[in-house]
N, C-alpha and C positions, 0 to 999 in steps of 0.2 A: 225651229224644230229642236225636239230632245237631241242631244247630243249622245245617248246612250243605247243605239241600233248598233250590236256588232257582228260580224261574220264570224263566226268560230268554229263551221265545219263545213266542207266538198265534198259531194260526188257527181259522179258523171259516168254516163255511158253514151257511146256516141261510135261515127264510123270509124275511129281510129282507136280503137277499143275500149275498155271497161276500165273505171277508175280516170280518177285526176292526172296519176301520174302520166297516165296514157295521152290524155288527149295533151299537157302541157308538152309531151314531146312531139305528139302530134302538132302543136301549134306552133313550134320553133322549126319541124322540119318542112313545112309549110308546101305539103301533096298530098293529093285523097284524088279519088274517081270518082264518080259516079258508076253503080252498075245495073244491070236489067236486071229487075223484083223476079223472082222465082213463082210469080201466080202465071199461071197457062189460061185463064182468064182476064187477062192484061192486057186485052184488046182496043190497042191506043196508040196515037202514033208518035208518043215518047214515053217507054214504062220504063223510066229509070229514077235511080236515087242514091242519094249515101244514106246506106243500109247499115246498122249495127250488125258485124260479123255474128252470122249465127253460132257460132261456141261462144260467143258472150252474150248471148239471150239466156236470164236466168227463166229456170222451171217456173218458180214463184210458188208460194204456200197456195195449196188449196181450201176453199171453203168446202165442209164439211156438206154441207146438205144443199151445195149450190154449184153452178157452173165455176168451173178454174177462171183464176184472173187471164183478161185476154193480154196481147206484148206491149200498150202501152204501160197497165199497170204492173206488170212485172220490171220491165225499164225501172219504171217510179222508183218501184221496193227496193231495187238494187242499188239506184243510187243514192235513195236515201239510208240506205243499212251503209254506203261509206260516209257518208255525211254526219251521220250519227257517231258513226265512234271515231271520225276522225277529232268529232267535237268534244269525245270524253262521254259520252251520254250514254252509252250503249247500255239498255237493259235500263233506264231513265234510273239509272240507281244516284241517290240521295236527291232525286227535283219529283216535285207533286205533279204526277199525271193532270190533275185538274188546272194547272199552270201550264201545261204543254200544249200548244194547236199546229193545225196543220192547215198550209195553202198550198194546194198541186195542181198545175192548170193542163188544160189538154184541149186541142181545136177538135179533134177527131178522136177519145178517146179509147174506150174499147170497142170500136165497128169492125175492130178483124171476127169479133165472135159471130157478130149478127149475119157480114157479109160471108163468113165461109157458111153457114146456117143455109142462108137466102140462095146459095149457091149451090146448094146439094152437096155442102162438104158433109165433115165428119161429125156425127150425130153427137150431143151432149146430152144432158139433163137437163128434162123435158121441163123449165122454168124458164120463168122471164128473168135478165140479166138486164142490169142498167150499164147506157150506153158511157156514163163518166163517172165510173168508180174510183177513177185513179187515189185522190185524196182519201176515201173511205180504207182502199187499201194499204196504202201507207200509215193509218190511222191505226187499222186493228193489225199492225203489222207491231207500230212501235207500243201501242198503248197509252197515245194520246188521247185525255178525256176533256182539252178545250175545244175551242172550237174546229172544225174539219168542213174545207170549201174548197170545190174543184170549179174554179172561174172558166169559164171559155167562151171568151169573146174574142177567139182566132188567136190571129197573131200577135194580141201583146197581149193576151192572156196571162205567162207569166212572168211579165213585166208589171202586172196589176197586182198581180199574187207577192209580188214581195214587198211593193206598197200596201199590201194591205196588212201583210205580216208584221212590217214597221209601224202601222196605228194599233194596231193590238197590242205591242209592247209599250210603244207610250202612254196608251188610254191606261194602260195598268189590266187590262184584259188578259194576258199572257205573259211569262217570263220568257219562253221560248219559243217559236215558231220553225216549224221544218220544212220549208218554202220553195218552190220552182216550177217544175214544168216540164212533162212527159210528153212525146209522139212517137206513134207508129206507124208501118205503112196502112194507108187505107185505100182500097181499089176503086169506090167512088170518089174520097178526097181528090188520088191523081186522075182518075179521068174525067174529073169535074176542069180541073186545072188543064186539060191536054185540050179540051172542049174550049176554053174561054182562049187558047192560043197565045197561054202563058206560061209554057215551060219549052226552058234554052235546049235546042236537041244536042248541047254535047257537056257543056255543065255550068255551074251558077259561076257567074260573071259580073258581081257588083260595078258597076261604072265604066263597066269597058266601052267603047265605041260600038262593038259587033255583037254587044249584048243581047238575045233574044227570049229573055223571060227568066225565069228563075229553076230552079230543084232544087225538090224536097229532099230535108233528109230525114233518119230517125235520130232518136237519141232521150235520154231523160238528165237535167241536171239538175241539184236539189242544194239549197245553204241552208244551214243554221245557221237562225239569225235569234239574237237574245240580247235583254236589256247588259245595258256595261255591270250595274249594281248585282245583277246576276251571274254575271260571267267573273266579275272579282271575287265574288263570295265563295263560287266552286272552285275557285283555280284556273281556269280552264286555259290551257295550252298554247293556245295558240290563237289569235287573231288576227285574221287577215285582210280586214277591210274594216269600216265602217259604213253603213248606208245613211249617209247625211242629207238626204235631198230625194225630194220626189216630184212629180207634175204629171197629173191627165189633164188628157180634155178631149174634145168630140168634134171633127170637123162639123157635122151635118149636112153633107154635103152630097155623096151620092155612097150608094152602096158599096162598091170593091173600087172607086179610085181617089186618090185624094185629093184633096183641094189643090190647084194650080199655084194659089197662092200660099199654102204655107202658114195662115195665118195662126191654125189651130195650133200643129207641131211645133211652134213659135213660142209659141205662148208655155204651151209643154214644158218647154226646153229650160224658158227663162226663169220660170218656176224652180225647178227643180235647183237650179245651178243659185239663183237667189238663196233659196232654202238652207243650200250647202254653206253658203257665204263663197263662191268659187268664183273667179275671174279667170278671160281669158287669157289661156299665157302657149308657150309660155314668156313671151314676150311682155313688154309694161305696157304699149300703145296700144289705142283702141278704136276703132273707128266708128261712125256714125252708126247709130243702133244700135250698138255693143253694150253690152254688160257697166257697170259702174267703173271705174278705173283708179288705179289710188289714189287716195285723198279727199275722195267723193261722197257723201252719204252714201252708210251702207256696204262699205268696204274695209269695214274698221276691222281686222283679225283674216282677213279673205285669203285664201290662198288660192295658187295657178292651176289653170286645166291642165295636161300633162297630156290627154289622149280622147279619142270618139271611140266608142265601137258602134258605127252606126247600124240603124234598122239595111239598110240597103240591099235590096231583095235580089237583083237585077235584072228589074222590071222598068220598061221605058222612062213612066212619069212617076216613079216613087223614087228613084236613085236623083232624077235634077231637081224636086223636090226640095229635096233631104237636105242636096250639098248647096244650093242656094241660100236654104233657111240656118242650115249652119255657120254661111259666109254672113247673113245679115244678124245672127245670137253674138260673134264673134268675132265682128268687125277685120281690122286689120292684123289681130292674131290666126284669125282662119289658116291663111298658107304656111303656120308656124306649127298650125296643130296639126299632128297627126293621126290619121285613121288607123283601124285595122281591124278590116272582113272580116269576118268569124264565119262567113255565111259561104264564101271564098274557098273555106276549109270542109267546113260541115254539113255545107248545103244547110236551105230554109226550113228550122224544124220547126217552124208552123206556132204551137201555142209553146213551145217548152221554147224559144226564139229568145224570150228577152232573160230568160233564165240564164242560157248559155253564156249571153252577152257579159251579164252578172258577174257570172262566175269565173268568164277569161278576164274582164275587167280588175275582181278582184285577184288573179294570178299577177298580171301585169302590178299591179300595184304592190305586192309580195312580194315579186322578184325583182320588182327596180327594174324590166324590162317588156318594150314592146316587140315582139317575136314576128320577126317578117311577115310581110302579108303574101299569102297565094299568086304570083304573077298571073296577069289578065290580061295583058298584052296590052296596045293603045286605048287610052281614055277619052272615052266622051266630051270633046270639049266644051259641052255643057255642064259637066257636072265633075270637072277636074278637082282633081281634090287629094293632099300627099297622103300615099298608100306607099310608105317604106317598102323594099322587099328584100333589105338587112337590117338584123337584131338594133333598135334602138334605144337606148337608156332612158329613162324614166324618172327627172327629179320632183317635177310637180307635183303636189300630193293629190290633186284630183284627176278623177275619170268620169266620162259621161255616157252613158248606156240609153239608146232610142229603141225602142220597138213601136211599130204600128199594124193596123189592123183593118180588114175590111168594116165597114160601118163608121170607117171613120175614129175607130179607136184611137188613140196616142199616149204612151207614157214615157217619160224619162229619168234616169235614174239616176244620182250622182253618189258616186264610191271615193272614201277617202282613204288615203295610205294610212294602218296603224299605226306608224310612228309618226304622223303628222301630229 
């Protein structure tokens, strides 16, 4: 792979407020709740979430002659107008809009509008509204004229989206890409979820033993991501990551559970971490099935894993899944590496899911630090796996980001420390 994918701008909105700075303190003080959604039509028997505080729901720009953006694409706009300038870009002055694209993923888009409609809410403009405007909106927000694709294939929606914003910059399709993944609450989304007798009645619990399904949360987070030759030429400020490594692939397997064995996410995994040149670390020994080890083809420049942010929902068979297929990517480094929920904190936002991971991945990688995880009380002894729950240093230059998805979706992402 090109070696010139960088990260050179955040935002985020999410339940511990609006902007990076928020959630990075959010993610070291390591508490959030879940709380009952404010719809009196939430007739379910868990209507809870980590909800973005309503004083940080922006307004968002209205279309002129069309219904208002519904809270997913507002989420979007907000955190990409910080992503934007924290990358220098703002007002795209001195880069060609026809160089600029956009990938913004959402499982459930904008269905607040149709379902408050279908509900006898508050009457709009009497037009049809499309249900995933999110990337359109971020588009005619910043005045991006490359490409513009709002993916949703659920939950690793935008974990695809920022793969795919990575081939647009190497194909030479784009210089800059404004990439992630928006959600909002949706009253069919959760009572679809409340129906299938997979959401935890008191809050999301990756790996614990008494884990009873997962929650949703909301939130939008968004990177710029631009070629290095791009980002040397403007200047630009700051860079926080590089995205060195990708991997899909498709179980085919059944519709909302995944394969027992692991094969696909596997495969995913190795991909991605191959692509990177990353080995597991951060130890030197490797065990049967592992990665190449030094000295080996294929190892020639390689540097160590440092950390997971796994997909792990805490959902029965996707958390022993996850940490088995981890234990067999990563041989006898697995107990060396460590994890850290994101999902623990934020609750599962669904398609913006592998976004978030992204973007705490690349904080972690920034700061030289993995920020406590969420205490969950005893672990699964099926799917044990070290989940710090004090601040832990970070010298390896790599990270490795899962998202997965009903349909058997799976990608992996691997982030390298800018000063590696």
């Amino acid at each position: 792979m090109d070696g010139g994918v960088l990260v050179t701008g955040l935002g985020a909105v999410s339940c511990v407020g609006s902007g990076v700075d928020a959630l990075w303190r959010g993610m070291r003080a390591a508490r959030s709740a879940p709380v009952r959604v404010p719809d009196p039509l939430a007739r379910m028997d868990h209507p809870h979430m980590y909800l973005v505080p309503e004083a940080e729901v922006p307004a968002g720009p209205e279309e002129p002659a069309g219904p208002p953006p519904g809270r997913a694409s507002r989420l979007a706009v907000e955190a990409a107008r910080e992503a934007v300038a924290d990358a220098g870009l703002t007002g795209l002055a001195g880069v060609d809009p026809r160089r600029v694209a956009v990938a913004v993923s959402s499982g459930m888009g904008d269905s607040d509008l149709h379902e408050r409609r279908r509900a006898g809410g508050p009457a709009g403009p009497d037009r049809w509204a499309p249900v995933f405007p999110v990337a359109s909106a971020v588009g005619a927000w910043l005045g991006a004229q490359g490409a513009n694709t709002c993916l949703s294939n659920a939950c690793a929606a935008s974990g695809y989206a920022l793969s795919l914003a990575a081939d647009l910059i190497r194909s030479g399709e784009a210089d800059v890409v404004v990439a992630g993944g928006s959600e909002a609450y949706s009253r069919v989304g959760l009572a679809c979820f409340n129906r299938l007798g997979a959401i935890d009645p008191e809050r999301c619990r990756p790996f614990a033993a008494d884990r009873r399904g997962t929650v949703f949360g909301e939130g939008a987070a968004v990177l710029v991501l631009e070629s290095a030759e791009h980002a040397r030429r403007r200047g630009a400020k700051t860079v926080y990551a590089r995205l060195a490594g990708t991997g899909w692939s498709c179980d085919a397997h059944h519709a909302t559970a995944p394969e027992p064995g692991g094969a696909q996410i596997e495969r995913a995994m190795r991909e991605a971490l191959r692509e990177a040149g990353a080995l597991p670390g951060p130890g030197t020994a490797t065990g049967p099935g592992a990665l190449p080890g030094p000295g080996t083809a294929g190892a020639a420049g390689a540097g160590r894993l440092g950390f997971v942010v796994p997909h792990g929902t805490g959902t029965e068979l996707n958390d022993v899944v996850e940490v088995r297929t981890l234990s067999a990517v990563l041989g006898e480094a697995a107990p060396l590496t460590p994890l850290y929920s994101l999902k623990a904190l934020l609750g599962h936002t669904g398609g913006a899911a592998g976004a978030f991971a992204a973007l705490a991945a690349a904080l972690v990688l920034h700061h030289g630090t993995l920020p406590p995880n969420v205490p969950v009380g005893a672990l699964d002894p099926e799917c044990e796996a070290p989940l710090p729950t004090e601040p832990t240093p970070v010298t390896a230059p790599y990270g490795l980001v899962n998202a997965y998805a009903f349909g058997g979706n799976n990608v992996s992402l691997v982030l390298q420390g800018a000063a590696a």
